[in-house]
C-alpha positions in Angstrom: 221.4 2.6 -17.8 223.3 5.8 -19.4 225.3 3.3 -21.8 221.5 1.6 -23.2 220.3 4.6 -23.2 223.6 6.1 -25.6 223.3 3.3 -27.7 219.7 3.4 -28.7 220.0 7.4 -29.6 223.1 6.2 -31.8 221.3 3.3 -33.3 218.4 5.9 -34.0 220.6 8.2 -35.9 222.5 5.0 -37.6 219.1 4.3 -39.0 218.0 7.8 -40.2 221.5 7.9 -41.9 220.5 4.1 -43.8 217.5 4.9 -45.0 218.3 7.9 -46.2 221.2 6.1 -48.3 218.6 3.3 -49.2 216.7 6.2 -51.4 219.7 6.2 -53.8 220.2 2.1 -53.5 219.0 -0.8 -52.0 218.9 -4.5 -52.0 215.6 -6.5 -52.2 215.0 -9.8 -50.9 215.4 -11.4 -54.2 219.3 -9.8 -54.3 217.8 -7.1 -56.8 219.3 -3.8 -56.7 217.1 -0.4 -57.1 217.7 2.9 -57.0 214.2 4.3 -56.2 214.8 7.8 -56.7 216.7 7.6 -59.5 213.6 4.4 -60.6 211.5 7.0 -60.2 212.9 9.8 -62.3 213.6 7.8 -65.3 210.4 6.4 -65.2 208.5 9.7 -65.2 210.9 11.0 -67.6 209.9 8.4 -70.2 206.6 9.0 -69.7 207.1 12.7 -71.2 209.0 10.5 -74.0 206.2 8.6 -74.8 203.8 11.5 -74.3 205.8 13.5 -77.0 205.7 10.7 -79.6 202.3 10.0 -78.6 201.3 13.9 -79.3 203.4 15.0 -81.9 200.9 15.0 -84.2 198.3 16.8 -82.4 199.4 20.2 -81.4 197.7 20.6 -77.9 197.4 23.7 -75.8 196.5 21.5 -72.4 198.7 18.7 -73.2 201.9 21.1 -73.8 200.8 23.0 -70.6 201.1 19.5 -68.8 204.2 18.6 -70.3 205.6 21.7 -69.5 204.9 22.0 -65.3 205.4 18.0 -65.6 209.2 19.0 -67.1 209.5 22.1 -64.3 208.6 19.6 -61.3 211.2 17.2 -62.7 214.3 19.7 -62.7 213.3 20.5 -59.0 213.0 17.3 -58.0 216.3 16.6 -59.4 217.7 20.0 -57.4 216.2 18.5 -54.7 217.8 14.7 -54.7 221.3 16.5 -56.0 220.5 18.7 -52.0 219.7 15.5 -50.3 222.9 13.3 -51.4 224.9 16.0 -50.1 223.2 16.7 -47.4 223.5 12.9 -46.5 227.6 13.4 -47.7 228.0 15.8 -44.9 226.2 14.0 -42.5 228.6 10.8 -42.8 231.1 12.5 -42.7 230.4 14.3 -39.4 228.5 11.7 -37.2 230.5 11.3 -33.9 232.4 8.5 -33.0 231.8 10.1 -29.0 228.2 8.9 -28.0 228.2 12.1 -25.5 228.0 14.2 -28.6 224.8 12.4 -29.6 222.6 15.5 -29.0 224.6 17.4 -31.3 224.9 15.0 -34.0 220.5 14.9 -33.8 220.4 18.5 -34.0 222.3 18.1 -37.3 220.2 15.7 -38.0 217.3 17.8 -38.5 218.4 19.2 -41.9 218.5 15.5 -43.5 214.8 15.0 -42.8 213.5 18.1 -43.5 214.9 17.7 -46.8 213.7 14.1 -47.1 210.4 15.7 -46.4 211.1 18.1 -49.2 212.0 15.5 -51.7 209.1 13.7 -50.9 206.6 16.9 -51.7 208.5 17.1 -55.1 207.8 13.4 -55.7 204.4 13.7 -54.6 204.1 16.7 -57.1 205.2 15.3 -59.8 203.2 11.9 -59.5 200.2 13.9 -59.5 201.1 16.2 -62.6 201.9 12.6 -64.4 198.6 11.3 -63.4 197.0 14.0 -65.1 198.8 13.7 -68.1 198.0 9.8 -68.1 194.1 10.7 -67.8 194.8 12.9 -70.8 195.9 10.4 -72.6 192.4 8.5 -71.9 190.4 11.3 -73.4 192.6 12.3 -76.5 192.3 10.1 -79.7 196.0 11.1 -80.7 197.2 8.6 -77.8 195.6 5.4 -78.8 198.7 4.4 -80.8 200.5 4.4 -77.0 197.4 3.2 -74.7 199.2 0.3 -74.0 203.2 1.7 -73.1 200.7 4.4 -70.8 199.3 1.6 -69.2 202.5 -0.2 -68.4 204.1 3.0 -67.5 201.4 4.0 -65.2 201.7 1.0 -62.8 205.8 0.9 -63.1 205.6 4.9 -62.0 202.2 3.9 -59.1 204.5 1.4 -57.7 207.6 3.3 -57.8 206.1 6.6 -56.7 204.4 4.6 -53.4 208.0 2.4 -52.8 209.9 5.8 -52.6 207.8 7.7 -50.5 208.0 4.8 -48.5 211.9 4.9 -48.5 211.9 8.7 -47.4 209.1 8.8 -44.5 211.9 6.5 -42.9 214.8 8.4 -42.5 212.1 11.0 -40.5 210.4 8.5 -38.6 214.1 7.2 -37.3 214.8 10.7 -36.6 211.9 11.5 -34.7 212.6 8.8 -32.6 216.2 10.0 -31.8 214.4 13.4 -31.4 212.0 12.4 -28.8 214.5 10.9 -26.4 216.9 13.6 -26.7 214.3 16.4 -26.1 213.0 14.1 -22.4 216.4 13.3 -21.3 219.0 16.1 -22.6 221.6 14.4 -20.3 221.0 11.1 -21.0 220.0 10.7 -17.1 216.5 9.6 -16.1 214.5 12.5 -14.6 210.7 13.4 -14.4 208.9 14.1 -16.9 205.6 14.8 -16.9 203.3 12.1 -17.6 206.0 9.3 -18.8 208.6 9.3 -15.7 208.1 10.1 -12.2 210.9 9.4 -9.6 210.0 8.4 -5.9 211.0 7.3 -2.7 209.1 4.5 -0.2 207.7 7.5 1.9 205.6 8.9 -1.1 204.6 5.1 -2.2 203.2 4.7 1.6 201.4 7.5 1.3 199.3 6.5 -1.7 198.6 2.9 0.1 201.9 1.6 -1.6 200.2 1.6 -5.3 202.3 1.3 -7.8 200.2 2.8 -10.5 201.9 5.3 -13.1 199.0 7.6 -13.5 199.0 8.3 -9.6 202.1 9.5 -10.0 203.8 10.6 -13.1 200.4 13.0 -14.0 199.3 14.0 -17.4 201.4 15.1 -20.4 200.5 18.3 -22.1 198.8 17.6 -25.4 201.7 17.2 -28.1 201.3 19.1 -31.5 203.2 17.0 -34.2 205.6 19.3 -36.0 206.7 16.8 -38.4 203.1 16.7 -40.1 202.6 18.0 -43.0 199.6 19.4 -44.2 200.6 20.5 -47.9 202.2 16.9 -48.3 199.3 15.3 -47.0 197.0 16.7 -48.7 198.9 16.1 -52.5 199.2 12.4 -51.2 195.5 12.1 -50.6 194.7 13.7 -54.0 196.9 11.4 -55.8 195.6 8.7 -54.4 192.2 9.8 -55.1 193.3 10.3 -58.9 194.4 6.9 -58.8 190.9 5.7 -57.6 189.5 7.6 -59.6 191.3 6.2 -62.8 190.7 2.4 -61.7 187.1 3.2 -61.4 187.0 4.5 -64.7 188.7 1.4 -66.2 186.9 -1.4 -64.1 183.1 0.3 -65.2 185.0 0.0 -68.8 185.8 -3.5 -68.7 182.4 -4.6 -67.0 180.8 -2.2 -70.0 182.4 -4.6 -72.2 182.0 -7.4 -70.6 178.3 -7.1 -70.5 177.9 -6.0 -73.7 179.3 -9.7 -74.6 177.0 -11.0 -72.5 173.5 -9.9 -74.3 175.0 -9.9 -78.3 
């Protein structure tokens, strides 16, 4: 079913090409429009507002080292979206109205999610350098004028930070899809492939007692080794959200400090 098969590799690429738009603006249930990259920038950025009223009077070495690769990660990121809408431009632009040039237009593909990937690794990046400057906050006497705008800010950016990753793993996900059909059936016509498809006649189904199951047949596919993942990106994602956990610990020992201390006055 050459026509099915067309269509799905389209819809694939249709898909990679929507969420990647749905990074700049989407629409929520509710009718709410976000920008969640854009969310996400302003709402870092203000933290390094608040930081600077919140530290103005305390001249810091650590804090203004903070600030300062918190500020650097922000103008890359922003390189980095300003490379992605173009790169998402171009790819409008370009995808083919002829299904038979499908191959071609997932080849071109591949440029949009490597830089979704990119964008995410600066996102990533920069949650983690805000995270730190939050916990500096914690542990600096200057800042308890602003504990509270922190506090808000830190769950706005938490949320925002985990929603946009979110957003961008999609448009790589769809595209992997696209990719592994294209890479099995080049032609778009079924053929064997080892371990998923294995075309036969009646004289080979007799001779294996007219069993009809796959593994007699279509063999075992070579172990696959994931090119997509990651392992820089993974790894800042798990350290973030082990700061994270680390910082609600922190608080929820305060409040039951507190709370206990209520307890036995």
């Amino acid at each position: 079913e050459t026509d099915k098969y067309l269509q799905l590799v389209a819809d694939y690429c249709q898909q990679a090409l929507a969420k990647s738009r749905e990074c700049f603006q989407t629409t929520l249930e509710d009718d709410e429009v976000i920008h969640p990259l854009a969310d996400y920038m302003n709402l870092v950025q203000e933290l390094v507002r608040v930081d600077q009223l919140s530290f103005e009077d305390a001249i810091e070495i650590e804090q203004a080292e903070l600030k300062q690769d918190l500020d650097t990660s922000l103008v890359q990121l922003k390189k980095s979206i300003e490379i992605f809408s173009q790169c998402l431009d171009n790819q409008q632009a370009s995808f083919p109205l002829n299904a038979r040039d499908l191959n071609e237009a997932v080849e071109r593909l591949k440029s949009l999610a490597d830089i979704s990937r990119d964008v995410i690794k600066q996102v990533e990046r920069a949650h983690k350098q805000a995270s730190t400057l939050i916990d500096s906050h914690r542990t600096n006497k200057a800042s308890k004028n602003s504990a509270k705008d922190i506090s808000n800010l830190t769950k706005k950016i938490d949320v925002s930070r985990e929603n946009t990753t979110a957003q961008l793993k999609q448009v790589s996900y769809f595209y992997q899809q696209a990719v592994w059909l294209t890479e099995r059936f080049p032609d778009a016509e079924l053929h064997d492939v080892e371990g998923l498809v294995k075309l036969v006649g009646l004289e080979e189904i007799e001779a294996n007692d007219w069993s009809l199951t796959p593994g007699r047949y279509v063999g075992i596919a070579p172990e696959e080794v994931d090119e997509s993942f990651d392992f820089e990106e993974t790894m800042l994602e798990i350290h973030v959200e082990l700061d994270s956990l680390d910082t609600e610990a922190k608080e929820l020992a305060e409040t039951i400090k507190q709370n206990f201390e209520r307890l036995v006055r």
